[in-house]
Structures are given as C-alpha cells and as structure tokens.
C-alpha positions, 0 to 999 in steps of 0.5 A: 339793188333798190330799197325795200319800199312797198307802194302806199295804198291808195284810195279814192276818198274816205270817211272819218271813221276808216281813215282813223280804223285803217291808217291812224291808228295802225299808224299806216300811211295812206294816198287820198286821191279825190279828197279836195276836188270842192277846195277852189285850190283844187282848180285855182293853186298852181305856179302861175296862180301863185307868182300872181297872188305872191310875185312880190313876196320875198321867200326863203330859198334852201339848197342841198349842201350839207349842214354847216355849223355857222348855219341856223337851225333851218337858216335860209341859204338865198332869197329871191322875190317869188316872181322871179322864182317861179319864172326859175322853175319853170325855166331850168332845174334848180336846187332851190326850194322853198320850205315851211313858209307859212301862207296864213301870215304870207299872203292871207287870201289864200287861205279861202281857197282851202278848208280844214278836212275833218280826218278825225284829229284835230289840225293846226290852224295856224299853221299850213305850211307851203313847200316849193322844188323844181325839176329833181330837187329834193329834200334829205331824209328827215322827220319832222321836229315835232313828230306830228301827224302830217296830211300833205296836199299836193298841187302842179306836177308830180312828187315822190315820197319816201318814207320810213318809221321810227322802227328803221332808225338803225338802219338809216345812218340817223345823224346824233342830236339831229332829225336827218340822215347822213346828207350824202346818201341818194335815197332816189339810187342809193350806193348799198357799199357805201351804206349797206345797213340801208338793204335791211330798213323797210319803207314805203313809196308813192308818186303824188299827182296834183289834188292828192294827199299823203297822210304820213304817221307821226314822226315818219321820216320822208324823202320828197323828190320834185320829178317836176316843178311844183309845191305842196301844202302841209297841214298838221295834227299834234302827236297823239301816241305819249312817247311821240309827244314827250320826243317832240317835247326833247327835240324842241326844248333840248335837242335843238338848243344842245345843237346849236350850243355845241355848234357854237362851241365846237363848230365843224368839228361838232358836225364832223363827229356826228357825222362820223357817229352815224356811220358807226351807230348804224354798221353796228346793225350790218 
C-alpha cells in the first residue's frame, strides 16, 4: 500500500494572471517547468559552480536524528568548509544537508545570477534561501514557521517532493507545540501498522529536475527527498489568507518560545510527551 498522493500539475510557463486565477488563489500547488531558462543561474548554478564561488565558506550541516532537547530550534548539528562538502556529495551518500542558508549575506555575487519573478505576489527580497542533500538524504515532514507562499527552484539532479495541506493535519501524527511530524515515520515507504491514520490523508507529488519550480501554498507541509546530489533555492511571499498570517504570528511569537522554555524545564521528557501526544491526537482519526 502507498500514499494517496496525486501528481502535481505541470506547465510549460505561465502568466501572472493564471498562475493567481489557477493555483494562488485555489491554494493549489503547481510545477513551472521552463520558467528561469533567461536566469544566468539556469546555465551557471551547480555544485561545482557553487564549490568555486563559496569553497572557503563554512556552512551549516543538519542530519536526520531526531530532535533533542539540548538542540536550538533549528541548531546545526556539524560544520564543514563548503569545498569539502561538495567533494562529499559528490563522493558517497551522506545525511548531511545544508538548510536555510541565506546566499544574499554568503556569497552576494550570486545574487546576479537570479532575479525576482513577478508571480503576482510580492516576494522577499531578503531572503532567498539555499538548501543542500546528497544521494536519499531528506528532509521530515514539516511546514514552514511562517506559512508562507514558497516558489522553490531547483538546480543539479533530481528531487521528490511531497507535500500536504493544512486540511491533512490529523492524519499526519503532527507533533504539539511544533512544525513536524513524528521523526520516525518514512514518508518515501511509510509502515501503515505503525501509522494507519496516515492511509486517510491526501497529498500531492512530483519529481523536480533542474531549472523547475515548485510553487507550494501557504503552510503546505512538504517532504523533500534528494534522489541525487543537488540544491535548490527557496523564494518566498508573505501569507496573504488572515488565518495563515495570525498562525505565523502564534508559531513566531509563542509557539517557539513556549518550546523552547519547556525544553529548558522539562527537557527530554517534554520531547518525549509530545511525541507520545501525537500518536494519541492522530489514532483518535483512525
């Protein structure tokens, strides 16, 4: 048995007036295929172009071992020069992955090699966001803090992507006071004994190839798996539906300050209830 995922409709390009028409508003995700071929990135960006312009950076390195209490939220887990991380990639497999690293503050050349596509909404200048992976690293199941609008470009390789609404959250085993699933379910073969809630939920899936970009609705959760080596680029628009914005408000403000205060006070014991929580949240929907 699978997941009940359909495939993510696909276009060639589109205007300003559909892409708002047929996926904004509807909140619908949606694959643009030849949509930056005039970016210089679309011919330059790739892993070796990126060990040249940045070897000498040092970069955050995150792993998927489950959350600890002593760990920050979002708190690296290794660093390594990003010469030498490339030159892993490309070697072997490896779990290390490279996560929200701002290339505007990095490296700033290459922000001549992208520009700003006018979609309709306004994006976030200051923050285009450069995410990493080698050969079946992944990502857990999670939605974005602020529940944005995210156009998420990829380069070098290929990359699946799963993703579910908000409307799936009981059936995702969503941990409490957090933006993650529970840490120890395979979305790639998911075991449906051990999490059967997850036969009801519905979601969607595609494969990205170099130069595509996935638009993902606001607070979609998403699941990135590297079938091979490469990165992708992030650009984001603020959420526009009001109860969206007021959660990011919640998740920013309170959310993650009452986390981390409780991981100060109660440490793994915290995790360990919230864990346990989202078993007994979710076999409630079974």
């Amino acid at each position: 048995m699978k997941l009940n995922l359909q495939d993510i409709p696909r276009v060639e390009t589109i205007t300003k007036e559909d892409f708002i028409k047929h996926y904004f508003k509807p909140q619908k995700p949606v694959v643009i295929e030849r949509f930056i071929e005039d970016w210089p990135a679309y011919s330059k960006w790739s892993l070796d172009y990126m060990k040249e312009v940045a070897g000498d950076k040092t970069v955050p390195l995150y792993d998927d071992r489950p959350v600890d209490y002593k760990d920050g939220f979002n708190e690296a887990h290794a660093t390594m020069k990003m010469n030498e991380y490339v030159d892993l990639l490309k070697r072997e497999p490896t779990k290390f992955r490279i996560f929200l690293w701002n290339i505007l503050k990095e490296v700033p050349q290459l922000q001549k090699d992208f520009s700003y596509p006018d979609f309709g909404l306004r994006l976030m200048k200051g923050l285009p966001m450069l995410f990493f992976g080698g050969k079946d690293s992944y990502t857990f199941m999670h939605y974005d803090i602020d529940l944005a609008n995210i156009f998420h470009f990829h380069f070098e390789g290929k990359k699946q992507c799963i993703l579910f609404d908000q409307k799936q959250n009981k059936y995702l085993y969503k941990v409490p006071h957090s933006l993650i699933t529970r840490e120890d379910i395979d979305f790639h073969n998911p075991d449906f004994e051990k999490w059967p809630a997850l036969k009801h939920a519905k979601g969607w899936i595609c494969n990205l190839n170099h130069g595509e970009v996935l638009y993902m609705p606001e607070g979609y959760w998403h699941y990135m798996r590297y079938i091979t080596p490469g990165f992708s680029m992030s650009l984001r628009a603020i959420a526009r539906n009001p109860k969206n914005l007021g959660k990011a408000l919640y998740n920013v403000f309170l959310m993650r300050n009452y986390d981390n205060l409780m991981r100060r006070i109660r440490g793994q014991r915290w995790i360990d209830w919230k864990n346990e929580k989202a078993i007994i949240n979710t076999n409630r929907f079974v």
